[in-house]
N, C-alpha and C positions, 0 to 999 in steps of 0.2 A: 300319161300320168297314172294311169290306173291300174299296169303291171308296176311303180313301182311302190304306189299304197299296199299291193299286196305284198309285197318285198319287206316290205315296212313289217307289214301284221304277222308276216310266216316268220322272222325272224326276232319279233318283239313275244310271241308264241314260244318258238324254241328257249327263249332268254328266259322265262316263267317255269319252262320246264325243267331246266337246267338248274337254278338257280338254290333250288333245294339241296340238292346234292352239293354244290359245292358249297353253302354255309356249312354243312354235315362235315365234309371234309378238310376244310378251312378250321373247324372246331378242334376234331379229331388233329389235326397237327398241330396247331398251336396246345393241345394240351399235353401234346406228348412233348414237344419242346418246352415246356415247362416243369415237367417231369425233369426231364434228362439237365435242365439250366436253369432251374429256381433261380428266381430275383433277376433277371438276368433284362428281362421285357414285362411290360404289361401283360400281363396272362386274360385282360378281359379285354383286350384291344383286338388291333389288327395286327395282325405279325409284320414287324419292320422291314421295308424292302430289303436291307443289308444282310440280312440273314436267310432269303429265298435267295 
């Protein structure tokens, strides 16, 4: 049980590290697709699966 707490924790670790960047990036596209498609989606939401 105790390789996979640590499985747990090295990947619950990577998931903190990451998670920066992809708000950044998730930002950065939603407002460029808001740019290019005014009104089109909520621009303070999450971007619609239909359009990934």
């Amino acid at each position: 049980m105790g390789d996979f707490e640590q499985f747990e924790d090295t990947i619950g670790q990577i998931l903190r590290d990451v998670m920066p960047l992809y708000e950044q990036l998730h930002a950065y596209v939603r407002g460029r697709l808001c740019e290019i498609y005014p009104n089109r989606f909520n621009c303070n939401g999450p971007i619609p699966s239909h359009i990934l």
